[in-house]
Backbone atoms as SQL, in Angstrom:
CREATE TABLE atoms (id INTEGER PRIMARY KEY, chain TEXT, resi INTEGER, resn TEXT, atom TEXT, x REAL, y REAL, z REAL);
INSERT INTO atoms VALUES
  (1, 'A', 1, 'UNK', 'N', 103.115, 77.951, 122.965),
  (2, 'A', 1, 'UNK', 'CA', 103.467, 79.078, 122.129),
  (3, 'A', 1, 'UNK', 'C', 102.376, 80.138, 122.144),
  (4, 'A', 2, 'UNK', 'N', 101.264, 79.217, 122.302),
  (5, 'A', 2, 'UNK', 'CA', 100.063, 80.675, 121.947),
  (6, 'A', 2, 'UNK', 'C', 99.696, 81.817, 123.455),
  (7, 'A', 3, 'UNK', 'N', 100.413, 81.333, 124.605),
  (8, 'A', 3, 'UNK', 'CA', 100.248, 81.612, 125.520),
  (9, 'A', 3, 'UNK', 'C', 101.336, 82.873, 125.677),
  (10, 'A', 4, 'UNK', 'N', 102.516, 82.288, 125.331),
  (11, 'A', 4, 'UNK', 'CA', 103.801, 83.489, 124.998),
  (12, 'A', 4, 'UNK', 'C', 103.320, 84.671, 124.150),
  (13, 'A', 5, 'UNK', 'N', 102.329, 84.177, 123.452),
  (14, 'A', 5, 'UNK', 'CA', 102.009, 85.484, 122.568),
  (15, 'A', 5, 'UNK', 'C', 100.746, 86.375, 123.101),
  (16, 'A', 6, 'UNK', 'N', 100.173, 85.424, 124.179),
  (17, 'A', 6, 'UNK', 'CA', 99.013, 86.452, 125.068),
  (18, 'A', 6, 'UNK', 'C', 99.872, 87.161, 125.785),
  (19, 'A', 7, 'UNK', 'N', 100.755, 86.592, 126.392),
  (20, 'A', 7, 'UNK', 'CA', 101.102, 87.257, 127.844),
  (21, 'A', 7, 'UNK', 'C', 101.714, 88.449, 126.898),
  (22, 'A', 8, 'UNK', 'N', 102.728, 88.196, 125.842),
  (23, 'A', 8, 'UNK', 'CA', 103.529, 89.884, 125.098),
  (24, 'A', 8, 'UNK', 'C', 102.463, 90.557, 124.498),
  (25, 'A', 9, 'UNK', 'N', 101.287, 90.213, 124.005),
  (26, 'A', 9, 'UNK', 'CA', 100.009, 90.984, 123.494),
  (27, 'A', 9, 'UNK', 'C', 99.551, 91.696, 124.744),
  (28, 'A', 10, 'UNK', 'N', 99.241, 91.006, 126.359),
  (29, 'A', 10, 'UNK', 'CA', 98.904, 91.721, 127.480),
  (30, 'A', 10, 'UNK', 'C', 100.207, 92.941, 128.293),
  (31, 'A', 11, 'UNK', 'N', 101.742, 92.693, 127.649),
  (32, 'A', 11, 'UNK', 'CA', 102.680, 93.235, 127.746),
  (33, 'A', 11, 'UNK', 'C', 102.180, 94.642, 127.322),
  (34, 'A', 12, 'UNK', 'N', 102.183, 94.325, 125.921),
  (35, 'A', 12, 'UNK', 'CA', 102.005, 95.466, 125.001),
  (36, 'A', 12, 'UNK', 'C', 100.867, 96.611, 125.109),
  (37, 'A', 13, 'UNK', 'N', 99.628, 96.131, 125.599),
  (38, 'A', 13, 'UNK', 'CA', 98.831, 96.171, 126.282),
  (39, 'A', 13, 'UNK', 'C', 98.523, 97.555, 127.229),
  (40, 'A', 14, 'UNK', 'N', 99.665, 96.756, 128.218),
  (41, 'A', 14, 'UNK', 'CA', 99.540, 97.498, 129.535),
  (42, 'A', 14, 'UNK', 'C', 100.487, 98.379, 129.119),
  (43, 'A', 15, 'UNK', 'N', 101.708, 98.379, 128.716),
  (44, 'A', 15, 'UNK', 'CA', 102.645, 99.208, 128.319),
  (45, 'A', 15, 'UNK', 'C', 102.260, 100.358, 126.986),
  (46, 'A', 16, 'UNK', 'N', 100.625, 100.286, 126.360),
  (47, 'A', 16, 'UNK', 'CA', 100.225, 101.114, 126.043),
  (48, 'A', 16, 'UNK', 'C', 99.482, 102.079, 126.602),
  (49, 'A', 17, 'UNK', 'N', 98.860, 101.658, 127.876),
  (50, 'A', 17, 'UNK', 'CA', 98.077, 101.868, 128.629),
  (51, 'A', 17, 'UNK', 'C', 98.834, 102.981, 129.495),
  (52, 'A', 18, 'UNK', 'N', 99.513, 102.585, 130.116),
  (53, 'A', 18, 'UNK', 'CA', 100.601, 103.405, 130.953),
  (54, 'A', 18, 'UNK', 'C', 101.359, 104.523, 130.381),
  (55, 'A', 19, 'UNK', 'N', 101.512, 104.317, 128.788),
  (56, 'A', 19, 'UNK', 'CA', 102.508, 105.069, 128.442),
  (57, 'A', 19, 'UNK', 'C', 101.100, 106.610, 128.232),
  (58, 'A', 20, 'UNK', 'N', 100.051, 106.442, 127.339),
  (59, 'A', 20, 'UNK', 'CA', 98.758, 106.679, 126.948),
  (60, 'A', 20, 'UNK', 'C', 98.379, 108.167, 128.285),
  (61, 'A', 21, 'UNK', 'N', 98.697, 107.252, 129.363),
  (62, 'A', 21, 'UNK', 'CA', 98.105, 108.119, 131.011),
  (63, 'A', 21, 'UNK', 'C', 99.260, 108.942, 131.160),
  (64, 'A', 22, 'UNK', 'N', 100.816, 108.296, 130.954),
  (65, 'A', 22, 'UNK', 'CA', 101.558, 109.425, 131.691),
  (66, 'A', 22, 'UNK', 'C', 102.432, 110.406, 130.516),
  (67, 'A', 23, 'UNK', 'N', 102.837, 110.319, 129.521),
  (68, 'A', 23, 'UNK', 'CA', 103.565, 111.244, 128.706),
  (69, 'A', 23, 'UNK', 'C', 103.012, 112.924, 128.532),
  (70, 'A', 24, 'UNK', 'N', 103.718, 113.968, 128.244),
  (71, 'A', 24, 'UNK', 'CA', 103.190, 115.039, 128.071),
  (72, 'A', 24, 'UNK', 'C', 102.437, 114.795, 126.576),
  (73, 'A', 25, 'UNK', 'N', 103.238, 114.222, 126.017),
  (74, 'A', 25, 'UNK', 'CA', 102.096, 114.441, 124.156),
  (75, 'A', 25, 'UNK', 'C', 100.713, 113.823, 124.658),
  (76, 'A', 26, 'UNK', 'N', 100.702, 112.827, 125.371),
  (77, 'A', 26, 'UNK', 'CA', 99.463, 111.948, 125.399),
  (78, 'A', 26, 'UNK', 'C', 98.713, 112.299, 126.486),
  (79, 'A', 27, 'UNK', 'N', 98.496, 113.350, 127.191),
  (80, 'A', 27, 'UNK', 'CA', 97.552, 113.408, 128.237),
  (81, 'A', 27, 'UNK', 'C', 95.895, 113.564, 128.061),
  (82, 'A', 28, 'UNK', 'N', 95.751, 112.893, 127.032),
  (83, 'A', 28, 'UNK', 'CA', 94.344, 112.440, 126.408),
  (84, 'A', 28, 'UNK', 'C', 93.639, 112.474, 127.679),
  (85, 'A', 29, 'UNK', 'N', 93.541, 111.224, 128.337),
  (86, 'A', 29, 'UNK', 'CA', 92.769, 111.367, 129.417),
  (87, 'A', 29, 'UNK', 'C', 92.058, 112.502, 129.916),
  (88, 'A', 30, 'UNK', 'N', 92.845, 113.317, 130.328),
  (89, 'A', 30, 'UNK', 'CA', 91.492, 114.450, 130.874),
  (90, 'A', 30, 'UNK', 'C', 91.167, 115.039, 129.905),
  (91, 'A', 31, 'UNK', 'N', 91.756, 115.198, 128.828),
  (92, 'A', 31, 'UNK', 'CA', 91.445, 116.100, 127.777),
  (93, 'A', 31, 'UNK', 'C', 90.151, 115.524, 126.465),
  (94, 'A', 32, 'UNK', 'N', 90.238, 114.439, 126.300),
  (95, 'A', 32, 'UNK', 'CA', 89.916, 113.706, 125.252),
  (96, 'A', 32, 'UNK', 'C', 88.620, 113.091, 125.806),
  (97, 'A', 33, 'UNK', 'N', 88.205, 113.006, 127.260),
  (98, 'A', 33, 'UNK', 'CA', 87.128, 111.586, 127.702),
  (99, 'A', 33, 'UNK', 'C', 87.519, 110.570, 127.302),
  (100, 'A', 34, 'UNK', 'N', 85.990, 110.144, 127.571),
  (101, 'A', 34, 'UNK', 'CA', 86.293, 108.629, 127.645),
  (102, 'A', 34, 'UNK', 'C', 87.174, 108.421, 128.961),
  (103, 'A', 35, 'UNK', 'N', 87.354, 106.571, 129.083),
  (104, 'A', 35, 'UNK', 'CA', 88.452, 106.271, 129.884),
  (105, 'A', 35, 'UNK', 'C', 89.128, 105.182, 129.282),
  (106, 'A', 36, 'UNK', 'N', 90.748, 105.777, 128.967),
  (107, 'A', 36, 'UNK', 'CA', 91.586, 105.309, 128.024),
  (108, 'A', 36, 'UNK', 'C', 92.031, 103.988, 128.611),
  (109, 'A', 37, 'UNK', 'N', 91.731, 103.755, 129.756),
  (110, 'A', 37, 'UNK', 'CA', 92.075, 102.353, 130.346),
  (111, 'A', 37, 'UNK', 'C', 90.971, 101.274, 130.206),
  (112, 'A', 38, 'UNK', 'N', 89.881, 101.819, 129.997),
  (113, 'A', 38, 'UNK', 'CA', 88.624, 101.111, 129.173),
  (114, 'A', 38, 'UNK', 'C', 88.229, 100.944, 127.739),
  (115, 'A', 39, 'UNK', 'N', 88.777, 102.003, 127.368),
  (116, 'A', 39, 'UNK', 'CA', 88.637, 101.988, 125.422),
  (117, 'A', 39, 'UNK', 'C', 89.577, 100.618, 125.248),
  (118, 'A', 40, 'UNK', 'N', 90.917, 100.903, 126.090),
  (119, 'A', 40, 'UNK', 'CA', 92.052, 100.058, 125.736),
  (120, 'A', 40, 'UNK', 'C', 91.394, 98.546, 125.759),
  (121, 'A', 41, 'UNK', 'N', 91.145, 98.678, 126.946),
  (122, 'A', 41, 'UNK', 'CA', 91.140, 96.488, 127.583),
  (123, 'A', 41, 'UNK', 'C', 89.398, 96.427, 126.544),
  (124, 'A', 42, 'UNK', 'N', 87.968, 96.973, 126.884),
  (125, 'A', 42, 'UNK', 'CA', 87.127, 96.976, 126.354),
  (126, 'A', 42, 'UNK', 'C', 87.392, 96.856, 124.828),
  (127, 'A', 43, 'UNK', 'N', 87.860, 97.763, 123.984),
  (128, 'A', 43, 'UNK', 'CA', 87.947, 97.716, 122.559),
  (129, 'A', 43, 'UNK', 'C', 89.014, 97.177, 121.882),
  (130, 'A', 44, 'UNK', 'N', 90.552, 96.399, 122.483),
  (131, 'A', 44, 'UNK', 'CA', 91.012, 96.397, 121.941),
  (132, 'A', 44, 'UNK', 'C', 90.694, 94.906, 121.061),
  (133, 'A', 45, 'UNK', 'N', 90.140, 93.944, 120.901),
  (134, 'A', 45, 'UNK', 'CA', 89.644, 93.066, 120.440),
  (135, 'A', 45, 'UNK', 'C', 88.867, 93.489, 119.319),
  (136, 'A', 46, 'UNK', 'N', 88.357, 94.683, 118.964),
  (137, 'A', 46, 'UNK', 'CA', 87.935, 95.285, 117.398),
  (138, 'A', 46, 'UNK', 'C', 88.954, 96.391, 117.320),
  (139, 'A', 47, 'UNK', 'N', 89.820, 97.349, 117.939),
  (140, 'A', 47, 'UNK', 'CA', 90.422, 97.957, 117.284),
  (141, 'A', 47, 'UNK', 'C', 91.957, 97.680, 117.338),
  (142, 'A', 48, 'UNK', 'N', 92.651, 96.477, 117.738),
  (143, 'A', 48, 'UNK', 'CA', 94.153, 96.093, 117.628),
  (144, 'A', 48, 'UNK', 'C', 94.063, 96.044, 116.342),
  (145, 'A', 49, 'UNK', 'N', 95.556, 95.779, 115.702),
  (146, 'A', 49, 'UNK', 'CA', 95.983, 95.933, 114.441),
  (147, 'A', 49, 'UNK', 'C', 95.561, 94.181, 113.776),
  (148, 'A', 50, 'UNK', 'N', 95.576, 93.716, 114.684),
  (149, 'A', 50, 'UNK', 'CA', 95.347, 92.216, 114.368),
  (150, 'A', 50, 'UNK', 'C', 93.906, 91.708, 114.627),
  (151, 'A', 51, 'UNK', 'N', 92.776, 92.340, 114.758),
  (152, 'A', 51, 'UNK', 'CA', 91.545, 92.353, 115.405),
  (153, 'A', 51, 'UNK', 'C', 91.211, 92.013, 113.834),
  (154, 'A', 52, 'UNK', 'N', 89.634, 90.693, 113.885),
  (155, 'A', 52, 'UNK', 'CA', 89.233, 90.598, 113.205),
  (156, 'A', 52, 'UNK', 'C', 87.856, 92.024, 113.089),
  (157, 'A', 53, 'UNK', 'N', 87.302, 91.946, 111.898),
  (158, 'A', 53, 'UNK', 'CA', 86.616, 93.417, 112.057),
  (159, 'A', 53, 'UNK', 'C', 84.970, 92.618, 112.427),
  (160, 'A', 54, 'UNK', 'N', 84.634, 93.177, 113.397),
  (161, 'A', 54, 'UNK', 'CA', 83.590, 92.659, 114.554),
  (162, 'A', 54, 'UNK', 'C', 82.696, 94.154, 115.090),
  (163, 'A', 55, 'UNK', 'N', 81.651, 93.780, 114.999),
  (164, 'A', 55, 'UNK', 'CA', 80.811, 95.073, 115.815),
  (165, 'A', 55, 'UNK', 'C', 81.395, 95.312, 116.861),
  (166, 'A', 56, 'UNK', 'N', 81.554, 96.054, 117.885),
  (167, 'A', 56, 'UNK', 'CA', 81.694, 96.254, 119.186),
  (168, 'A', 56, 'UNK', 'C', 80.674, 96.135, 120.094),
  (169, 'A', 57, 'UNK', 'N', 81.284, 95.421, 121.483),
  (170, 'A', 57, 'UNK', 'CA', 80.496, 95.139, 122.531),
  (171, 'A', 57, 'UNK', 'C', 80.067, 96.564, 123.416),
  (172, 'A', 58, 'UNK', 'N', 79.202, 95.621, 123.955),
  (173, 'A', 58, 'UNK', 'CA', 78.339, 97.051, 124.872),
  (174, 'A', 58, 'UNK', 'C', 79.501, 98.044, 125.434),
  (175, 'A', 59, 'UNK', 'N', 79.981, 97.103, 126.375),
  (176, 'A', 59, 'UNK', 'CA', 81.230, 97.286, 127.019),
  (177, 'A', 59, 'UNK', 'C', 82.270, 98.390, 126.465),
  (178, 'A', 60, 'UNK', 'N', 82.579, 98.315, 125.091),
  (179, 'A', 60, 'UNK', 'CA', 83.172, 99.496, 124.316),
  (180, 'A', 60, 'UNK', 'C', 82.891, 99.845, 124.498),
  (181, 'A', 61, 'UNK', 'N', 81.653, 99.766, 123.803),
  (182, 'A', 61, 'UNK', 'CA', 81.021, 101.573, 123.484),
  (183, 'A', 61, 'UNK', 'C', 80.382, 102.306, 124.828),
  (184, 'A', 62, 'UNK', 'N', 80.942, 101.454, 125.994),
  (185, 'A', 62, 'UNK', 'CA', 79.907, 101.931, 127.230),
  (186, 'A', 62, 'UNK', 'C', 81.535, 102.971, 127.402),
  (187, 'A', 63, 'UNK', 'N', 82.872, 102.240, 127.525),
  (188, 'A', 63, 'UNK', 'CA', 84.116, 102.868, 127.299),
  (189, 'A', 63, 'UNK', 'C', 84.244, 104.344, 126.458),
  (190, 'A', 64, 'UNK', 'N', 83.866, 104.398, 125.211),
  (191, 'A', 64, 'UNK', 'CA', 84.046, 105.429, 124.340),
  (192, 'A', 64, 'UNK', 'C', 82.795, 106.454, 124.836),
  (193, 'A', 65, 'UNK', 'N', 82.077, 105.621, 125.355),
  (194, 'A', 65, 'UNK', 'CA', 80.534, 107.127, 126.001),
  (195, 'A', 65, 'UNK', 'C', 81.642, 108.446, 126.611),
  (196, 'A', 66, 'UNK', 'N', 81.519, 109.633, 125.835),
  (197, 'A', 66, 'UNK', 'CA', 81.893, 111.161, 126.467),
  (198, 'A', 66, 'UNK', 'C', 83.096, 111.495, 125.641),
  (199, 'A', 67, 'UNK', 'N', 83.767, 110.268, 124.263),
  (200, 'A', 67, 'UNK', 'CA', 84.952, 110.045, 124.381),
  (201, 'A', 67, 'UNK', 'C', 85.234, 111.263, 123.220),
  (202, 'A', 68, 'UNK', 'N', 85.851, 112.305, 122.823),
  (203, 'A', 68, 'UNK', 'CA', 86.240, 113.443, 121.702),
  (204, 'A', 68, 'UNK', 'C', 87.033, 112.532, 120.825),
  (205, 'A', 69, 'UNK', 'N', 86.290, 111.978, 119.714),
  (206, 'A', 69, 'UNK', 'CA', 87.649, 111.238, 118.821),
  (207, 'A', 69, 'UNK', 'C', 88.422, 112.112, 117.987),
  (208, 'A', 70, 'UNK', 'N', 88.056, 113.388, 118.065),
  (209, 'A', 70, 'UNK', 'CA', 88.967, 113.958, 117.327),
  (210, 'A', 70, 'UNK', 'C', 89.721, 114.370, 118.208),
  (211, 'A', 71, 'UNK', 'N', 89.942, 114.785, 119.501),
  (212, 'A', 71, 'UNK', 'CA', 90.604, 115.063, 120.326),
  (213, 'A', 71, 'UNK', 'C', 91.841, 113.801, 119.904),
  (214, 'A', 72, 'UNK', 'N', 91.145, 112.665, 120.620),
  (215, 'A', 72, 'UNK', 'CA', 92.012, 111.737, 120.343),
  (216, 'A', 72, 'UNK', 'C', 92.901, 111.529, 119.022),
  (217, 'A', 73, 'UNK', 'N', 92.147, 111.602, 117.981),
  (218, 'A', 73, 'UNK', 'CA', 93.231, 111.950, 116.971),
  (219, 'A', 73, 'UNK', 'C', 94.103, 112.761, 116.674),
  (220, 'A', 74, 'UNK', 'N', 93.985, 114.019, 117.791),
  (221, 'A', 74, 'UNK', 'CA', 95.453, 114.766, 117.558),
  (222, 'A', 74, 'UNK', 'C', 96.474, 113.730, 118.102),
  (223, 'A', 75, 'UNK', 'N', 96.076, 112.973, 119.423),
  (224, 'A', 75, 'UNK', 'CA', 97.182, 112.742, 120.295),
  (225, 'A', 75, 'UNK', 'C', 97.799, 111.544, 119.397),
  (226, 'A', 76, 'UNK', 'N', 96.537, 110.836, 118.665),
  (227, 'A', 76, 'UNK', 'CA', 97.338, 109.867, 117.781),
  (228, 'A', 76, 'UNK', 'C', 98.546, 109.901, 116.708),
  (229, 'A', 77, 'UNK', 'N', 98.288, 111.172, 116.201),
  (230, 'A', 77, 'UNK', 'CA', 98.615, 111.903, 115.059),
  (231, 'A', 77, 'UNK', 'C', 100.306, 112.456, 115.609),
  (232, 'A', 78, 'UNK', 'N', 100.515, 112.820, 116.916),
  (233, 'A', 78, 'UNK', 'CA', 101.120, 113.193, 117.499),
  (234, 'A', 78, 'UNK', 'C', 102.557, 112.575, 117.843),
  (235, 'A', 79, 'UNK', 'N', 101.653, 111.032, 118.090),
  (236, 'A', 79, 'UNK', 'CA', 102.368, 110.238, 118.304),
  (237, 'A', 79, 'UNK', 'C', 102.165, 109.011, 117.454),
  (238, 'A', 80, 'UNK', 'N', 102.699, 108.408, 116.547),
  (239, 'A', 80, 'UNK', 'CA', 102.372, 107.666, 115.728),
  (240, 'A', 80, 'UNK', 'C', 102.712, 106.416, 115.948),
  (241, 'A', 81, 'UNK', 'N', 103.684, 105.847, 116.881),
  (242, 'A', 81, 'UNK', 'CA', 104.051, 104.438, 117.193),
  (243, 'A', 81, 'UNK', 'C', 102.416, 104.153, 118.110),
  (244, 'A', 82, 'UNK', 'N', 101.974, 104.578, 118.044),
  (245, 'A', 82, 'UNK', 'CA', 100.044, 103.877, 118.812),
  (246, 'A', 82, 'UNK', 'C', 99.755, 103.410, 117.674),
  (247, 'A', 83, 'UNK', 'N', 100.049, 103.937, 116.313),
  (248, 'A', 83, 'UNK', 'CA', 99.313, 102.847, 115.183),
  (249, 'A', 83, 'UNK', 'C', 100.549, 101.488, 115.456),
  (250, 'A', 84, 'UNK', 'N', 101.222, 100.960, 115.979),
  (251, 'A', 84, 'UNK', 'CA', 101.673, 99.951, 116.049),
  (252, 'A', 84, 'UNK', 'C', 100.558, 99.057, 116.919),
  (253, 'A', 85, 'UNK', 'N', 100.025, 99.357, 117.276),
  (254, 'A', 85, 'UNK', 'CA', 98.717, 98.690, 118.220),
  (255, 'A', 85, 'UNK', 'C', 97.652, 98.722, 117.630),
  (256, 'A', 86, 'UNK', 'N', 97.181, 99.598, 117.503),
  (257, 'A', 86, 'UNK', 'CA', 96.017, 100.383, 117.135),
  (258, 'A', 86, 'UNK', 'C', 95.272, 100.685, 115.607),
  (259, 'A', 87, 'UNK', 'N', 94.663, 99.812, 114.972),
  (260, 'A', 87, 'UNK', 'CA', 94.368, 100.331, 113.519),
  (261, 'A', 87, 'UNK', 'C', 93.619, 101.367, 113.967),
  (262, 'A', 88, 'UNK', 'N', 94.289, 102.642, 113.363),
  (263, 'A', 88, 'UNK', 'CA', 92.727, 103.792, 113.391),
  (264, 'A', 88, 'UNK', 'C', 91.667, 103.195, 112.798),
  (265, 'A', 89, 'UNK', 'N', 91.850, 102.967, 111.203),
  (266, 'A', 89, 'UNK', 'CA', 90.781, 102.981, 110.430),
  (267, 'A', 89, 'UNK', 'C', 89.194, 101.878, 111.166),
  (268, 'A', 90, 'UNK', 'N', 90.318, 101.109, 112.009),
  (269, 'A', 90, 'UNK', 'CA', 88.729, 100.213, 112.964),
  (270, 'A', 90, 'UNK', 'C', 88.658, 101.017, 113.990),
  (271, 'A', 91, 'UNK', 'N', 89.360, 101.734, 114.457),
  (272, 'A', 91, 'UNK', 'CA', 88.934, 102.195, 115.830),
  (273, 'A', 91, 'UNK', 'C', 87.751, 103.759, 115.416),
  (274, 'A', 92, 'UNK', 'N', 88.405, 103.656, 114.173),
  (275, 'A', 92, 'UNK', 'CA', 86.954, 105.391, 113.573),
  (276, 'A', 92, 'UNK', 'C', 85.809, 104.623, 113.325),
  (277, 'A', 93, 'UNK', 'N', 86.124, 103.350, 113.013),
  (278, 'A', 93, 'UNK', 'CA', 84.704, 102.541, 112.375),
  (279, 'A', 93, 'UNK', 'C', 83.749, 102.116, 113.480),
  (280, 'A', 94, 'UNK', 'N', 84.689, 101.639, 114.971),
  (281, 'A', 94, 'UNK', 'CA', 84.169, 101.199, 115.955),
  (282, 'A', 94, 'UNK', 'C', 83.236, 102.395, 116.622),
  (283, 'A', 95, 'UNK', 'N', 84.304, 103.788, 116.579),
  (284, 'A', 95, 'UNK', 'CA', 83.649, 104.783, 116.748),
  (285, 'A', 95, 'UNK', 'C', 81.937, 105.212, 116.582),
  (286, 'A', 96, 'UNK', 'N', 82.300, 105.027, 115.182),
  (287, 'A', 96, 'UNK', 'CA', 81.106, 105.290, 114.270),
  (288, 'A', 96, 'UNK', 'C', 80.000, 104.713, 114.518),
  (289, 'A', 97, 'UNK', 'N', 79.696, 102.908, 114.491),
  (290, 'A', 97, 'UNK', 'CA', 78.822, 101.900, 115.437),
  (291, 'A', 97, 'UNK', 'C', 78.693, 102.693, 117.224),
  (292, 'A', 98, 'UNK', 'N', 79.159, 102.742, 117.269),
  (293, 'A', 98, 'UNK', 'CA', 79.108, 103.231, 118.950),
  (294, 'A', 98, 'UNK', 'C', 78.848, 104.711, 118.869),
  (295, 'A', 99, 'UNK', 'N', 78.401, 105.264, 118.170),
  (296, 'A', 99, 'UNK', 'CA', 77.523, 106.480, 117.894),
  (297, 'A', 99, 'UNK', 'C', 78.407, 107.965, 118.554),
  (298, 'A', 100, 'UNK', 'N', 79.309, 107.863, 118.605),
  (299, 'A', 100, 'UNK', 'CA', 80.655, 108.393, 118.739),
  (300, 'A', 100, 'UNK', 'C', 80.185, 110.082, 117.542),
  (301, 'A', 101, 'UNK', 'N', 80.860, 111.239, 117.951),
  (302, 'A', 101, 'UNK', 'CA', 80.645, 112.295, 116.970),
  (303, 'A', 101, 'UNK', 'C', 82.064, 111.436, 116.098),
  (304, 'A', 102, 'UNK', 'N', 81.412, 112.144, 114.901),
  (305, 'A', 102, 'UNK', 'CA', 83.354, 111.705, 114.185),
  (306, 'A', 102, 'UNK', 'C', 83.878, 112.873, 113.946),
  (307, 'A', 103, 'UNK', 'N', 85.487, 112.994, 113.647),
  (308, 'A', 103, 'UNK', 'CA', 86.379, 114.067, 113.370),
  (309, 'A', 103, 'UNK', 'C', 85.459, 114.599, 111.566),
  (310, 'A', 104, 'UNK', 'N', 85.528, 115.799, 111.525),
  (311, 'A', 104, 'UNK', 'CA', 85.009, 116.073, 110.086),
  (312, 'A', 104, 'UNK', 'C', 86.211, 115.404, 109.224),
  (313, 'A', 105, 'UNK', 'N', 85.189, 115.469, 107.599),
  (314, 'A', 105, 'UNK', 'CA', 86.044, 114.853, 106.653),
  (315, 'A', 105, 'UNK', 'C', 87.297, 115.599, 106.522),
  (316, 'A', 106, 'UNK', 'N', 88.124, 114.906, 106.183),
  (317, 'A', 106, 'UNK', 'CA', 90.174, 115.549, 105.794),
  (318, 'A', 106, 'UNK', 'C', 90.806, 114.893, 107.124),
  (319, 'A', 107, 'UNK', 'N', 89.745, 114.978, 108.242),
  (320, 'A', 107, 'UNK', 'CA', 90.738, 115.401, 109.314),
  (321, 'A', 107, 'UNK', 'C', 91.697, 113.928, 109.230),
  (322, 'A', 108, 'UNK', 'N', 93.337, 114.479, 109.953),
  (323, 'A', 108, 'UNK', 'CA', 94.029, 113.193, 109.886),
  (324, 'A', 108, 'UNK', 'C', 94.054, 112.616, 111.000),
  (325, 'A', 109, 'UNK', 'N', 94.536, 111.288, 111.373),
  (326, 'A', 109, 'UNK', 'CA', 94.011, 110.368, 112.624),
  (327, 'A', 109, 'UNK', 'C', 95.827, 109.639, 112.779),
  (328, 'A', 110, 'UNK', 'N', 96.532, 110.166, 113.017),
  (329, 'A', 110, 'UNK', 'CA', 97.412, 109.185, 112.235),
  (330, 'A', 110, 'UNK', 'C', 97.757, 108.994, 110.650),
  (331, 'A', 111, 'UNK', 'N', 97.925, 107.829, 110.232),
  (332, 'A', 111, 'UNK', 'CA', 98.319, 107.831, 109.175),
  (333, 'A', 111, 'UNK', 'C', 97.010, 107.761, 108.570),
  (334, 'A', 112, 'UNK', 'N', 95.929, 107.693, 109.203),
  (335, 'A', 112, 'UNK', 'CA', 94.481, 107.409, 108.813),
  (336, 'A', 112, 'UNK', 'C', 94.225, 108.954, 108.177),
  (337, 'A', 113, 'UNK', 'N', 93.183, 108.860, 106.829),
  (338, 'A', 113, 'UNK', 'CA', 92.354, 110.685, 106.849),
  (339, 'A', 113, 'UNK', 'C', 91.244, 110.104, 106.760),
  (340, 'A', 114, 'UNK', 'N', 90.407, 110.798, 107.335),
  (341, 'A', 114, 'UNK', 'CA', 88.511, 110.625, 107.836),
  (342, 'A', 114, 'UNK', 'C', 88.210, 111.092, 106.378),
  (343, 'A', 115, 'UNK', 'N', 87.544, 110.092, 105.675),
  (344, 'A', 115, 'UNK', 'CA', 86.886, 110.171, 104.399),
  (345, 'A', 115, 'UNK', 'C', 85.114, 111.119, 104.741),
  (346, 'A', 116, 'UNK', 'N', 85.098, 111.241, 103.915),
  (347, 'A', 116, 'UNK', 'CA', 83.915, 112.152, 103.594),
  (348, 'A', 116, 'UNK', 'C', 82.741, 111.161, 104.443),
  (349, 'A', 117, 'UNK', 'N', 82.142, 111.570, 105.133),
  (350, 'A', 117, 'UNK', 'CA', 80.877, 110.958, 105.988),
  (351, 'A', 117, 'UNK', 'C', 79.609, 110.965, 104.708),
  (352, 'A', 118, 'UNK', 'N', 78.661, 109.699, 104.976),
  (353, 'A', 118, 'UNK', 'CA', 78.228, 109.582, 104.476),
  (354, 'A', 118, 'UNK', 'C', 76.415, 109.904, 104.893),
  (355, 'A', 119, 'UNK', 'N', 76.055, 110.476, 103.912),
  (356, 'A', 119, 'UNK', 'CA', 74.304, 110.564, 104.915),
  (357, 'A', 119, 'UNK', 'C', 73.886, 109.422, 105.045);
């Protein structure tokens, strides 16, 4: 059973991955940095919806190096079935550890809003 649920988790996965690179709303990729096929496989273990909340590995944050998260949060915002994968609220947090600029406070991420930064 637990194997049925890797292989539809690696389904889901790749079928975010793909969808992410080719749609007109989502052409993040060139626009956004980063490389969305590395944020994905690299981070999704702290930022899936089911991810326990964990620092991020080098490896992420080597992924998110160049990455505009606010860019990215339009495309999220845009398209909102990615929070079916994707908790923003860990992926701004993962951000944040991985020394990432953040979107200013208000901004929305999805169903996520970027709370007031803290000094």
């Amino acid at each position: 059973m637990a194997i049925r649920c890797l292989d539809f988790a690696m389904l889901v996965l790749v079928a975010t991955i793909l969808v992410l690179q080719n749609l007109p709303n989502t052409s993040a990729q060139g626009e956004c940095g980063g490389n969305i096929a590395s944020i994905i496989t690299e981070c999704v273990g702290y930022i899936g919806r089911n991810a326990q909340k964990n620092p991020p590995s080098p490896k992420c944050c080597g992924a998110l190096k160049g990455a505009n998260i606010t860019c990215f949060c339009k495309y999220i915002t845009l398209n909102p079935w990615i929070e079916h994968t994707i908790d923003v609220k860990k992926g701004i947090d993962v951000a944040k550890t991985c020394g990432c600029k953040l979107p200013p406070a208000t901004t929305k991420c999805g169903s996520y809003t970027i709370p007031p930064h803290k000094a």
